[in-house]
Residue frames relative to the residue before (quaternion, step in Angstrom):
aa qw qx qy qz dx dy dz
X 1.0000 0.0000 0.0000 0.0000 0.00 0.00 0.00
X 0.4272 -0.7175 0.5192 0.1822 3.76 -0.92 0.86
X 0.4076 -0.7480 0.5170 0.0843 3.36 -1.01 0.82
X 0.6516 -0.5999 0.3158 0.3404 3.41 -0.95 0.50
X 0.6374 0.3185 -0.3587 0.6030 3.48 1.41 -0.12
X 0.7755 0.2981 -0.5037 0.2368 3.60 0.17 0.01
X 0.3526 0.6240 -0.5479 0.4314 3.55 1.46 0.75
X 0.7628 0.3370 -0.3626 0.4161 3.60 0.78 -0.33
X 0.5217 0.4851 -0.4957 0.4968 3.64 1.15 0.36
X 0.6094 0.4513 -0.5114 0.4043 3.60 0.76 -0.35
X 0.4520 0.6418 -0.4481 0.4278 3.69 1.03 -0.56
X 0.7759 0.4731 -0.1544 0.3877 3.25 0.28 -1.05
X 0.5675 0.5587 -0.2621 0.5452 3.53 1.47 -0.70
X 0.3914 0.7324 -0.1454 0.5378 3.21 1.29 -1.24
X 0.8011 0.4413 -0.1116 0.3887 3.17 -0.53 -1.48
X 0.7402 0.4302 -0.2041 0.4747 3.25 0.11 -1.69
X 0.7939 0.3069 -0.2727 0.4485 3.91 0.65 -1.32
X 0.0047 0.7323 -0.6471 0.2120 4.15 0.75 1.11
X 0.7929 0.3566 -0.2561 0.4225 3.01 -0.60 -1.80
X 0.7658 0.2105 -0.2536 0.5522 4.20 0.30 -0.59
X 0.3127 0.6088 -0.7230 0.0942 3.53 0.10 0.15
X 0.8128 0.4486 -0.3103 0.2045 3.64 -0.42 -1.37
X 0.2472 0.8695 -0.3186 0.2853 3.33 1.67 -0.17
X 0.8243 0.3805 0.2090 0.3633 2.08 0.63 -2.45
X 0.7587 0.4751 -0.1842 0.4058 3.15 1.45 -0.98
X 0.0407 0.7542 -0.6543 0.0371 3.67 0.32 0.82
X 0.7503 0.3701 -0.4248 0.3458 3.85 -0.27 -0.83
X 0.6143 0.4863 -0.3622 0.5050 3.56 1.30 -1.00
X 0.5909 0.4917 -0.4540 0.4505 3.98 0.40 -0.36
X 0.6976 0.4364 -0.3082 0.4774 4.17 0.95 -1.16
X 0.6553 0.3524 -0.4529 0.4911 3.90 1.02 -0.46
X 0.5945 0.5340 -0.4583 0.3892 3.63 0.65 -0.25
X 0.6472 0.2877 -0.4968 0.5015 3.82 0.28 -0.50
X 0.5816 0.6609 -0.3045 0.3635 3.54 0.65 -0.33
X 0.5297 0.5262 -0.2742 0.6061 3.21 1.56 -0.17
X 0.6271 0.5479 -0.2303 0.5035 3.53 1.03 -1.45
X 0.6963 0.4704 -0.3620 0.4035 3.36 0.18 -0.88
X 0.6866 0.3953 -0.3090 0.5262 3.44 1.17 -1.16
X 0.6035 0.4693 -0.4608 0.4508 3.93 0.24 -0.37
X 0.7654 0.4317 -0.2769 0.3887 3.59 0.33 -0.70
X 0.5060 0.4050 -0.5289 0.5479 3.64 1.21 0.63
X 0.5751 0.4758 -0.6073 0.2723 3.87 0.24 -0.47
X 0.4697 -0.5818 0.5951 0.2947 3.37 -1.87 -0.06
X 0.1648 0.8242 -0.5416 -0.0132 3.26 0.01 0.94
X 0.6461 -0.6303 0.3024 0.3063 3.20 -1.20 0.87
X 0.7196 -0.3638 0.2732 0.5245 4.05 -0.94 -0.06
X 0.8975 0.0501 0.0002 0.4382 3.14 -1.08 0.16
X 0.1294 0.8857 -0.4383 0.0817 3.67 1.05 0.96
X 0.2260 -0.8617 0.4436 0.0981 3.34 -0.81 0.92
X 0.3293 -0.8869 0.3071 -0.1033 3.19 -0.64 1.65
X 0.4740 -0.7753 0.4174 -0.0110 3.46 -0.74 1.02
X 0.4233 0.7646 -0.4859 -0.0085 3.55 0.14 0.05
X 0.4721 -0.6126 0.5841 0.2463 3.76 -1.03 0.98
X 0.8494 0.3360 0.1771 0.3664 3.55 -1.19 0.00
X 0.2310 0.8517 -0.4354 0.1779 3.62 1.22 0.67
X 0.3069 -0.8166 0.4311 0.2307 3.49 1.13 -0.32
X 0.6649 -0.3616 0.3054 0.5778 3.38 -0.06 -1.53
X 0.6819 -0.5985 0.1896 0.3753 3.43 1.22 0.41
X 0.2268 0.7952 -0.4562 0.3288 3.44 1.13 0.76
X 0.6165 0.3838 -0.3393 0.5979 3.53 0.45 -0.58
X 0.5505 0.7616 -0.2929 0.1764 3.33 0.66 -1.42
X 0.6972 0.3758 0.0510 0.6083 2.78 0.53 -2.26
X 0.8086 0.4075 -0.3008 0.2993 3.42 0.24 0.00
X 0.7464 0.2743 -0.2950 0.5298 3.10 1.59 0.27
X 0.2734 0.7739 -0.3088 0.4805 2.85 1.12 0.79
X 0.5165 0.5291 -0.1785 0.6492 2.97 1.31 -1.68
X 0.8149 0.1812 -0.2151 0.5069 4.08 -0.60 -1.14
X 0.6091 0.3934 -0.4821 0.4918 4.03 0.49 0.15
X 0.1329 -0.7062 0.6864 0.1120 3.80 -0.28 0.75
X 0.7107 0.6727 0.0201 0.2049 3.28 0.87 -1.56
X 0.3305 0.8501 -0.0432 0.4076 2.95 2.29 -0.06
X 0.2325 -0.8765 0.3884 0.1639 3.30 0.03 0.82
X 0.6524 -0.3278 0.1474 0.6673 2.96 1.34 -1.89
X 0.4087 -0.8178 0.4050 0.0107 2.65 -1.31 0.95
X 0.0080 0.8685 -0.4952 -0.0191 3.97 0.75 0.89
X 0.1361 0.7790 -0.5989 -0.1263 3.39 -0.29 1.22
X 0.1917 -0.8149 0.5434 0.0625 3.84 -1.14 0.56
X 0.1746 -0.7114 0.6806 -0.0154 3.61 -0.76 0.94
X 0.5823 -0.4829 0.6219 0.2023 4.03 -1.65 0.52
X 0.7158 0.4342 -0.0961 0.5384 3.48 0.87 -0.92
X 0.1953 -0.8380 0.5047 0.0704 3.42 -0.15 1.15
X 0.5964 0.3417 -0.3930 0.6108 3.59 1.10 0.46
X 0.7230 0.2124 -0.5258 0.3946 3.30 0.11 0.72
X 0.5597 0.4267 -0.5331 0.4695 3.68 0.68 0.10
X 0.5451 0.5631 -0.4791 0.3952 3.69 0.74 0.54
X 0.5748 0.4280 -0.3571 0.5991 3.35 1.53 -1.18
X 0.7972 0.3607 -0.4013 0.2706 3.46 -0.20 -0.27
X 0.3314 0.6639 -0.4263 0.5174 3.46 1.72 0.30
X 0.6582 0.5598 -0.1893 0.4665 3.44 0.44 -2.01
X 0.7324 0.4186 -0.2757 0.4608 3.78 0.39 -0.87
X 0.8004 0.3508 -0.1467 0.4633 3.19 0.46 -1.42
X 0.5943 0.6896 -0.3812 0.1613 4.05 0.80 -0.95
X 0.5162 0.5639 -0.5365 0.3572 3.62 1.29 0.22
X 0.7494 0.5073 -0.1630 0.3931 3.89 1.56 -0.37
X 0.6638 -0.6671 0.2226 0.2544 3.09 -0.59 2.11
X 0.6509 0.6548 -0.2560 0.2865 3.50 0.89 -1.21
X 0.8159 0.4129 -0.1046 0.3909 3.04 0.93 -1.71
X 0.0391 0.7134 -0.6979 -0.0490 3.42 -2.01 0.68
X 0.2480 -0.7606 0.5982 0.0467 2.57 -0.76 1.46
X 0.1900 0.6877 -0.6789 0.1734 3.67 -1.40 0.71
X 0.4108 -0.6814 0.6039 0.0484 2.80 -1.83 1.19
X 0.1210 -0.6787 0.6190 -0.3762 2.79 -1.15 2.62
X 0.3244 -0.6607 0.5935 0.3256 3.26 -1.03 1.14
X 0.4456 -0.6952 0.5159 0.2280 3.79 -0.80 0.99
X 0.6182 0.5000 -0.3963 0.4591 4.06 1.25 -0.52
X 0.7839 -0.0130 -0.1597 0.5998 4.01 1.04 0.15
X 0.4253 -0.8052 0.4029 0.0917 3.18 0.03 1.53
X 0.5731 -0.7639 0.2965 0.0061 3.68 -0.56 0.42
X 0.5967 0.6062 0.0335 0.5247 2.39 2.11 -1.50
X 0.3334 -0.6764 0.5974 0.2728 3.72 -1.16 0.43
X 0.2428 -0.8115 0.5158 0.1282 3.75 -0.83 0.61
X 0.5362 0.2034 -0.7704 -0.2787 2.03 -2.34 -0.21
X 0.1446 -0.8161 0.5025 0.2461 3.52 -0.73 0.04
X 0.2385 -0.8276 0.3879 0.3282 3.70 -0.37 -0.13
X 0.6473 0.0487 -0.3741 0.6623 3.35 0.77 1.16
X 0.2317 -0.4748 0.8430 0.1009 3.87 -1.88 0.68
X 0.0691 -0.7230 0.6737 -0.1365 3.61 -1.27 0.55
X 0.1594 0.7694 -0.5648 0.2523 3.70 -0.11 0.68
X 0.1556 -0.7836 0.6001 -0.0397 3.90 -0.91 2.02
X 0.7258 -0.1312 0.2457 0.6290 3.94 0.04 0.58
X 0.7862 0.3260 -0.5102 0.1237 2.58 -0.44 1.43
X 0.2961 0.7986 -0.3822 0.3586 3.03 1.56 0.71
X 0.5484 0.5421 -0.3083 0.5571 3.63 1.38 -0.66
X 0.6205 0.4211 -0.3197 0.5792 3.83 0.58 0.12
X 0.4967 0.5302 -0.3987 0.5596 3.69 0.61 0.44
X 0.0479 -0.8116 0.5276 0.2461 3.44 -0.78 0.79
X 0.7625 0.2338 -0.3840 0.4654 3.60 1.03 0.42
X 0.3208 -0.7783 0.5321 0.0903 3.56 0.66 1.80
X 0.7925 0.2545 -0.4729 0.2889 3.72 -0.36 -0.74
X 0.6755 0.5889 -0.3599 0.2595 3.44 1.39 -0.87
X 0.3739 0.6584 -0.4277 0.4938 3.41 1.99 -0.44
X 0.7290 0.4379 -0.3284 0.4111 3.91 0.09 -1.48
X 0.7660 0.4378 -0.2595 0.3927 4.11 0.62 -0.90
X 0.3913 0.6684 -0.3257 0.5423 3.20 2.06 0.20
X 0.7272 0.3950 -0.2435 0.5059 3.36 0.55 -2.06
X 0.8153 0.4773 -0.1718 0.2792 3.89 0.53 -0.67
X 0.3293 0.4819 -0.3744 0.7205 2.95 2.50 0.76
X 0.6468 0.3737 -0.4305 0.5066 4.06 0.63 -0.03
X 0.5917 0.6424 -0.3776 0.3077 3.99 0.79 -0.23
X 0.5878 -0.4540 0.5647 0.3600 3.76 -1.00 0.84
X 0.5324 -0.3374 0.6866 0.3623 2.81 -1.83 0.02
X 0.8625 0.1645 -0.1762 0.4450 3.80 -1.20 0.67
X 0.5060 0.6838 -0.3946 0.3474 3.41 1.37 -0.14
X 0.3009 -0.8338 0.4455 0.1254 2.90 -1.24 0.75
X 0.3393 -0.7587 0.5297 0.1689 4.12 -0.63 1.09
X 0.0215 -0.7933 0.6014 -0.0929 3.92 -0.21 0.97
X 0.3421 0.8090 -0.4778 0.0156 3.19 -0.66 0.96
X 0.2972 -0.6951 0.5350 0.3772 3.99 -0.80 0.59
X 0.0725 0.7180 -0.6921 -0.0146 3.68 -1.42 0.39
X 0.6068 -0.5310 0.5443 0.2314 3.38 -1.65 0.35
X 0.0713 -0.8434 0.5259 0.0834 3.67 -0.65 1.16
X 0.9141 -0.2241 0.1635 0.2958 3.74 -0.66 -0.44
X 0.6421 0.5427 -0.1469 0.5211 2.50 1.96 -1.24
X 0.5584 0.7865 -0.2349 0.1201 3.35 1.25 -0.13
X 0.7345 0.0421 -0.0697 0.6737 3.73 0.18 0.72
X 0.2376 0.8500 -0.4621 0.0865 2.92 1.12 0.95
X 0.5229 0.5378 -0.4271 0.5049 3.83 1.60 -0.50
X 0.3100 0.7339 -0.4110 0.4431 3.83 1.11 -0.75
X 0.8460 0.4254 -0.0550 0.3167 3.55 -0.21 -2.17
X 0.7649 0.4860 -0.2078 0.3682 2.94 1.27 -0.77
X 0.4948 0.4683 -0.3681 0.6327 3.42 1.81 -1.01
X 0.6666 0.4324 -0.5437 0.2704 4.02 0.22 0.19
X 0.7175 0.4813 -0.2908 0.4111 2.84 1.18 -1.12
X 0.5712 0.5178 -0.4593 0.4412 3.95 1.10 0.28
X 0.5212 0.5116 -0.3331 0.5963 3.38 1.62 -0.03
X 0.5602 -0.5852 0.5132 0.2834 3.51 0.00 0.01
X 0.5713 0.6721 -0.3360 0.3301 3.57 1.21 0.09
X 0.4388 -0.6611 0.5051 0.3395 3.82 -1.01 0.40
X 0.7989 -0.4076 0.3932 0.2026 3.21 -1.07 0.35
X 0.1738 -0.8518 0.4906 0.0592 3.66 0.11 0.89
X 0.8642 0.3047 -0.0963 0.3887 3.71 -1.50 0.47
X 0.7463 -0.3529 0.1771 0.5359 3.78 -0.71 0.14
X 0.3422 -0.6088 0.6519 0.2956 3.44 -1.43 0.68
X 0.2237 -0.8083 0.5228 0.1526 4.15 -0.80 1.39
X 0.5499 -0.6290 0.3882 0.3890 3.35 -0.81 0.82
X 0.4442 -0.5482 0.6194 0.3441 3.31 -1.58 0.16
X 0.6530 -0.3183 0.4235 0.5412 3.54 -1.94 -0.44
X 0.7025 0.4400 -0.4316 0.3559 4.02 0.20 -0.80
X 0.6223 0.4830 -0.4570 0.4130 3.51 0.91 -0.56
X 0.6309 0.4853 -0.3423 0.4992 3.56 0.61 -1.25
X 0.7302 0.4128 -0.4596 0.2918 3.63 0.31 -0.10
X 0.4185 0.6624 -0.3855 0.4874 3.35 1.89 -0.53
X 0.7334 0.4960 -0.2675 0.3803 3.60 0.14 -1.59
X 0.6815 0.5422 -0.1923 0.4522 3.72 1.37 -1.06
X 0.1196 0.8355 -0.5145 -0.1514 3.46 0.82 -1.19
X 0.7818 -0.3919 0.0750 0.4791 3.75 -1.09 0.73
X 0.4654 0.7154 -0.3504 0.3857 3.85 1.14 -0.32
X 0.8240 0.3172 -0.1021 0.4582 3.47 0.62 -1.55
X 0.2004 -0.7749 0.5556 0.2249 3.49 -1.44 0.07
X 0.0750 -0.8263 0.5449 0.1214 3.94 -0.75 0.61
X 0.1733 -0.7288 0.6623 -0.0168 3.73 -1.05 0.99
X 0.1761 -0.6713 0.7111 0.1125 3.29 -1.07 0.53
X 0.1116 -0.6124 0.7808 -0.0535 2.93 -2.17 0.60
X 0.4806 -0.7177 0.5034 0.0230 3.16 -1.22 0.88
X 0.1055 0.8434 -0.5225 0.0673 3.94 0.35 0.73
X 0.0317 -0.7347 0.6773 0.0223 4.22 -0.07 1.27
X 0.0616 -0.6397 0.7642 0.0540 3.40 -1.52 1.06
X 0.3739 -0.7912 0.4640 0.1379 3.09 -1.25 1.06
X 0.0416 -0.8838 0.4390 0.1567 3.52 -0.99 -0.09
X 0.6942 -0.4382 0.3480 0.4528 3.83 -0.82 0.00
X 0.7554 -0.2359 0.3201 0.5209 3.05 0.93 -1.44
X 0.5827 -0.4923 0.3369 0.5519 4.03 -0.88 0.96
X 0.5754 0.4441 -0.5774 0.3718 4.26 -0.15 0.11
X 0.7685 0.4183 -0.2368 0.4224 3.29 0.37 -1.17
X 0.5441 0.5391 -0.3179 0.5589 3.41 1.11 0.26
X 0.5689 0.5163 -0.3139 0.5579 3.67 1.01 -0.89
X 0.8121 0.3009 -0.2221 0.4479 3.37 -0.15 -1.45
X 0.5932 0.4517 -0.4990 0.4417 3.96 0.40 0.00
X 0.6722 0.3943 -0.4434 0.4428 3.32 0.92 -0.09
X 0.5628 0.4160 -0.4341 0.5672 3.96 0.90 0.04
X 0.4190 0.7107 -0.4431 0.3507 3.69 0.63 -0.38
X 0.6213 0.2523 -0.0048 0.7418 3.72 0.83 -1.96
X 0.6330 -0.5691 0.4893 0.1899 3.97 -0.44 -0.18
X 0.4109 0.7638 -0.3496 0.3543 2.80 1.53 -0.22
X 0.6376 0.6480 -0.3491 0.2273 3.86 0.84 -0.71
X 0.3375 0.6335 -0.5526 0.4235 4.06 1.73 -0.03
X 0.1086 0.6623 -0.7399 0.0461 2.26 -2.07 1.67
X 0.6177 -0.5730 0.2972 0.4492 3.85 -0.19 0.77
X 0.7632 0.3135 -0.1244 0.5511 3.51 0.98 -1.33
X 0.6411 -0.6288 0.4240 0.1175 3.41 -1.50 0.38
X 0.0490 0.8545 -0.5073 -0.1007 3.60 0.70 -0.73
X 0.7561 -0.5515 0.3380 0.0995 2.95 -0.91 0.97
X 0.1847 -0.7273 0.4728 0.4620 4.06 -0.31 -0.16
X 0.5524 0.4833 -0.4539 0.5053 4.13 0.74 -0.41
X 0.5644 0.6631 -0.2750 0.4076 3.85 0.77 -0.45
X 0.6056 0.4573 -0.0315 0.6505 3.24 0.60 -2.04
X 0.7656 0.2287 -0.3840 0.4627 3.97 -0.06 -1.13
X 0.5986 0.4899 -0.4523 0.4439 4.06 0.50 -0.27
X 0.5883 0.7040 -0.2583 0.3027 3.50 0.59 -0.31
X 0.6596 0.4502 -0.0317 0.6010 2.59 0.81 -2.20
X 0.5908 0.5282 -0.3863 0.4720 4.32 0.87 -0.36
X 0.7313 0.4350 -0.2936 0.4357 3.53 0.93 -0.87
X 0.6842 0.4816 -0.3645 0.4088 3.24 1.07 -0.52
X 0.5621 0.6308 -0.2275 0.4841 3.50 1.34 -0.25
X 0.5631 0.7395 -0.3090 0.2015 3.24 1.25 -0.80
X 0.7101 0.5071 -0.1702 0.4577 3.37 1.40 -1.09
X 0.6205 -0.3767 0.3136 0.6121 3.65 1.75 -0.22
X 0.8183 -0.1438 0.1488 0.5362 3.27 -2.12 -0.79
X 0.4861 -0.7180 0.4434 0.2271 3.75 -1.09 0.94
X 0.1090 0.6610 -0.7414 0.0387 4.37 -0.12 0.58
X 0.1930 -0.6863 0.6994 -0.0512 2.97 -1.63 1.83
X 0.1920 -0.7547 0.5134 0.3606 3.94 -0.28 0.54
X 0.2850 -0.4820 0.7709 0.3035 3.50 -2.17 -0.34
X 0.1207 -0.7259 0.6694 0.1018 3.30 -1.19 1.05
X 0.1070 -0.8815 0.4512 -0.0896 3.23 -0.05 1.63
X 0.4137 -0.7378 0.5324 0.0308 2.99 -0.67 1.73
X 0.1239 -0.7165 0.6865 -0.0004 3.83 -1.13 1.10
X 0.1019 0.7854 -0.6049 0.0831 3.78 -0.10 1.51
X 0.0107 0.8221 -0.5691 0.0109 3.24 -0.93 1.33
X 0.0417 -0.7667 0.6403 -0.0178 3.78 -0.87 0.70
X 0.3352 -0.6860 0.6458 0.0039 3.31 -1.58 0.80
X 0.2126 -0.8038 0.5488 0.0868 3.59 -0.57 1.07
C-alpha cells in the first residue's frame, strides 16, 4: 500500500516524465480510447459538466472530447503540474477545457458535475476507496462516476520473475474483486478487461515504465536481484506483461 509521501514522489516521477510521456505510453493511449468509446455511449445531458482525475498529458482528454460534441465544460486536473500543462498545450485551442493542477485524492473543486472520469490513476492513491466516495459526493443527481484502474492481475508475469528471484513485489498493492466491491457498494458496477503490451525484452519493459513515471517503488532491489529477475521474466521469449484493467462505474 502507498503512503502519503510516496503519492507525492510519484507526482514528481510523473512530472519529470511529461515531455516523454506519450512515447512511452502505448497501453495507456489503447485504455484511453477505450475510455472514449465507453464515455461516448452515456446519455449525457446538454452542456454536461465534467470531471477528470489524473489528466496526464491529455490522452483520454483529447479523445473524448472528440465523441462528446455536447460538452459544456470540461476541468481536466493532474497532481503533476507539468502534465496538466501538456494537456493544456494539446488541448488549449478548445473552449471547453481547464486544465489545472489538483491532487485528484481530495479534489478542490465545488460540484455537481455530471460525469467524474478518471484513466489510471486511481491505483496511485493510497486511500482509493476514500478517493472514489469523495468523487461520488461531487456527482449530480443521475450523474455518472466512470473510472479505469489497475486490478490484481496486474504485472502479473512482472511478479512472478520476482518472486523466482527471491524478490517482493514492487509498486502499488491492486485491489482484488472483494476490495473493488467494498469501494463500489451495491450502487456501482466493475468489469475487467485485459490489456497485454508487448516487449523485446524485461529492459524495454523497465524503461517504458520510467518513460510515463510510472516506475516508483518504495523498496530498492538490488542489481544481482533486478538482473535475476528480469532473466526469469525473459525466460519464455519476447516478454507480454498484462494491465488488469478495472471498468468502475457508479450512478448518483
Amino acid at each position: 500500500m502507498l503512503k502519503p509521501a510516496d503519492k507525492l514522489a510519484v507526482a514528481r516521477r510523473f512530472g519529470a516524465a511529461a515531455a516523454q510521456y506519450d512515447a512511452s505510453a502505448r497501453v495507456q493511449a489503447r485504455i484511453a480510447q477505450a475510455m472514449a468509446d465507453r464515455l461516448a455511449a452515456l446519455a449525457l445531458p446538454p452542456a454536461a459538466r465534467v470531471l477528470e482525475i489524473g489528466c496526464g498529458t491529455g490522452l483520454l482528454t483529447a479523445a473524448a472530447l472528440a465523441r462528446l460534441p455536447g460538452v459544456g465544460a470540461w476541468l481536466a486536473s493532474d497532481i503533476a503540474p507539468a502534465m496538466a500543462g501538456a494537456c493544456r498545450a494539446r488541448l488549449g485551442g478548445d473552449p471547453r477545457l481547464m486544465a489545472a493542477a489538483m491532487d485528484g485524492e481530495v479534489p478542490a473543486v465545488t460540484g455537481p458535475f455530471d460525469l467524474i472520469c478518471s484513466s489510471l490513476a486511481l491505483q496511485w492513491f493510497p486511500d482509493a476507496g476514500a478517493a472514489l466516495a469523495r468523487w461520488r459526493g461531487l456527482l449530480r443527481p443521475g450523474g455518472v462516476l466512470c473510472v479505469a484502474t489497475l486490478g490484481a492481475g496486474t504485472f502479473s508475469e512482472w511478479r512472478a520473475a520476482l518472486a523466482m528471484a527471491g524478490a517482493p513485489a514492487a509498486g502499488p498493492a491492486y485491489p482484488d474483486a472483494a476490495t473493488l466491491a467494498g469501494w463500489l457498494g451495491p450502487q456501482g458496477r466493475a468489469e475487467r478487461q485485459g490489456f497485454v503490451e508487448h516487449h523485446p525484452d524485461a529492459r524495454h519493459f523497465l524503461l517504458s515504465l520510467r518513460g510515463i513515471g510510472a516506475d516508483y517503488a518504495p523498496g530498492r532491489l538490488s542489481a544481482p536481484v533486478l538482473r535475476r529477475a528480469m532473466r526469469a521474466l525473459e525466460a519464455a521469449g519476447p516478454v507480454g506483461v498484462t494491465y488488469d484493467v478495472c471498468w468502475l462505474t457508479v450512478r448518483g
